[in-house]
N, C-alpha and C positions, 0 to 999 in steps of 0.2 A: 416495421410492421406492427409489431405490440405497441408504439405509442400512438401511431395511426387508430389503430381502432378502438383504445382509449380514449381519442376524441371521434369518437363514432363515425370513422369511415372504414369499409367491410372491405378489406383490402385481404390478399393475400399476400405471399415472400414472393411469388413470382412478379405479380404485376408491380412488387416495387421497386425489385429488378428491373425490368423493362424500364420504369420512371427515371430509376438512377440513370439508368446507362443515356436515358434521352436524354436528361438533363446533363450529363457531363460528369457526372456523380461517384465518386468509389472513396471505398475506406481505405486509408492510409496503414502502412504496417512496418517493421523496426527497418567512445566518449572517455572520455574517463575512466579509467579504475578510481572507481571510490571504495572498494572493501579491500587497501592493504595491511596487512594484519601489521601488528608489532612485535618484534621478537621478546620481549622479556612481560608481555602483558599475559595472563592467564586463556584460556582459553576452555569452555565448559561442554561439556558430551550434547549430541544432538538427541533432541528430549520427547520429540513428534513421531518416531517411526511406530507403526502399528496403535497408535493412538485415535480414538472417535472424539470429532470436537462435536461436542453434541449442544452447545450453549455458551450465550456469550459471556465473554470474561474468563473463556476456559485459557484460551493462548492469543496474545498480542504478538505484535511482529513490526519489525524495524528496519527500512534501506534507506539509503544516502542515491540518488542520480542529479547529473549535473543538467542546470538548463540554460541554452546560449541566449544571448542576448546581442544586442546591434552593434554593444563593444564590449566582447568579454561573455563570460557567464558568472552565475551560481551554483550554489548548492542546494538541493531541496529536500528534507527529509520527514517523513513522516510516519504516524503510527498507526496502527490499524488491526481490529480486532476481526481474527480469522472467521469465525462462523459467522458472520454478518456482511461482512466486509465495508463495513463502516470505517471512514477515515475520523481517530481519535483527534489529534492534533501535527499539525503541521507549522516547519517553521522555514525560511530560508538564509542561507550565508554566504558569504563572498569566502570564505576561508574554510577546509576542513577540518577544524578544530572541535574538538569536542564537545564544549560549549552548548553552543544550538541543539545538540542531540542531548543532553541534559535538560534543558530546558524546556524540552519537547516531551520529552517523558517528563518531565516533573507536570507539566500543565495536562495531561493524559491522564496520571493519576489525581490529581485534587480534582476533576473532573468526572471520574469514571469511577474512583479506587483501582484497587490494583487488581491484575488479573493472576489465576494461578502460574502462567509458563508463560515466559517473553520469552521470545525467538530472534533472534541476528545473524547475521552473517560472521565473520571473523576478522572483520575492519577494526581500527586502529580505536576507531571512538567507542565502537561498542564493548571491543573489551576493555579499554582504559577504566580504572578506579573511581574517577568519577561518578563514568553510566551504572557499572556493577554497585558501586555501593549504595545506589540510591536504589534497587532493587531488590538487594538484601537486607534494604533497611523496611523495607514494607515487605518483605516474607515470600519473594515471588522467586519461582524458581527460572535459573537461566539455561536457555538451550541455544545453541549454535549449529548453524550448518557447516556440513564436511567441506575442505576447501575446492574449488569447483564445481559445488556441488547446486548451480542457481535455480533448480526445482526445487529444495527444501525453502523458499523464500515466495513460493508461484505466486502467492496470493498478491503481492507488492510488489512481484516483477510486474504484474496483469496490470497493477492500478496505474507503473509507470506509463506504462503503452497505451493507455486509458487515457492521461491527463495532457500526455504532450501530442498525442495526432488527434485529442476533440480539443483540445485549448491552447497550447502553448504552441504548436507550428502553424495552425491556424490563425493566431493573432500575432505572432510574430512580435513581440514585447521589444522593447529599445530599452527602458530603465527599468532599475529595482520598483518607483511607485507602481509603475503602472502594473508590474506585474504583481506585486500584491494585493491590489484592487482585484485582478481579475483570477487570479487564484482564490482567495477567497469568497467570490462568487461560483467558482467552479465547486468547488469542495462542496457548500452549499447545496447546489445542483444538483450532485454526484450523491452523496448520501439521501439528501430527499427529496430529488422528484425522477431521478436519471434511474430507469429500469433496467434490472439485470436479470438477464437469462439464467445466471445459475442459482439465482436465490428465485425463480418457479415469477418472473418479473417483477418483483417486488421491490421496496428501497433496502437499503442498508439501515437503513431510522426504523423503519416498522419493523424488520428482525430483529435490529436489536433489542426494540421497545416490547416487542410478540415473544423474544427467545423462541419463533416458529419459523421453521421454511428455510432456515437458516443452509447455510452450508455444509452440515454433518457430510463426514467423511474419515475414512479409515489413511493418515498419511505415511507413503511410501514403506506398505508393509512388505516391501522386498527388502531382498539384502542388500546394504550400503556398502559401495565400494570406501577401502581406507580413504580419511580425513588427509 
């Protein structure tokens, strides 16, 4: 409905209901564990509860989902700064090795710089010495979510169910090319021209670029059940 009448047709949410429904039309909706922890790797306090992200670069955030292919899958992982919901940088892997998640944040920061608080889950790459040391080596504070706990990560749960029911089950990929062709058109897309409801339909490019409209919000100021 909001990109309809961005190109100026005076539609309402109903009559575009009605549209879908004659056209055949509905939204899609929800693999792997990818966040198992390591037992001898560190693990750091979760650093979000009762905090207002009020601007961007305040807190980054980091998951791992896998996506299938015609033989096989990957890995896809990406980064993404909370009050905008800008996707930072993005890489994919045939293996879940740490590696790619390094590299992904290392290209996030000479990009972006660093933000105050990165956020992870308590998978094996995030907490291994590699990710953390290149975090502490630019001064950012690290926070983890409790185990089970997959709302402290909401923002990158959203993007996952965002990227595989508009692009990846949609086009149904066979190879790693193709699908980084069309991944990096998506991301494109998705940051700036794909309108979102919680940032008031704006892009993730113009809040970040505005630090306005953004996604301020107070996270998970109830009490956490144990990690």
């Amino acid at each position: 409905t909001a990109q309809l009448r961005k190109w100026g047709f005076m539609v309402n949410r109903k009559r575009v209901q009605r549209l879908m429904r004659a056209l055949g039309l509905a939204g899609m909706a929800p693999g792997p564990n990818t966040s198992r922890p390591h037992p001898e790797h560190k693990i750091y306090p979760y650093l979000l509860r009762g905090l207002m992200i009020d601007h961007p670069g305040q807190v980054w955030s980091t998951d791992i989902t896998y996506i299938r292919l015609l033989h096989g899958f990957v890995y896809l992982v990406a980064i993404m700064d909370w009050y905008s919901r800008k996707v930072l940088s993005w890489r994919i892997s045939n293996t879940m090795e740490a590696e790619f998640c390094v590299a992904c944040l290392e290209e996030a920061l000479q990009c972006y710089g660093a933000p105050e608080i990165f956020n992870t889950d308590q998978g094996s790459q995030f907490t291994s010495e590699a990710f953390t040391g290149v975090l502490q080596a630019h001064d950012v504070r690290i926070s983890m979510d409790g185990r089970g706990r997959a709302l402290d990560n909401i923002f990158v749960e959203r993007l996952w169910r965002t990227v595989k029911y508009e692009e990846v089950y949609i086009k149904g990929y066979g190879k790693v090319p193709e699908l980084m062709i069309g991944l990096t058109a998506y991301f494109e897309f998705y940051n700036g021209r794909r309108l979102h409801q919680s940032l008031g339909y704006a892009t993730p490019d113009q809040v970040y670029l505005t630090g306005q409209g953004g996604g301020a919000c107070i996270v998970d100021k109830y009490p956490k059940t144990a990690a």
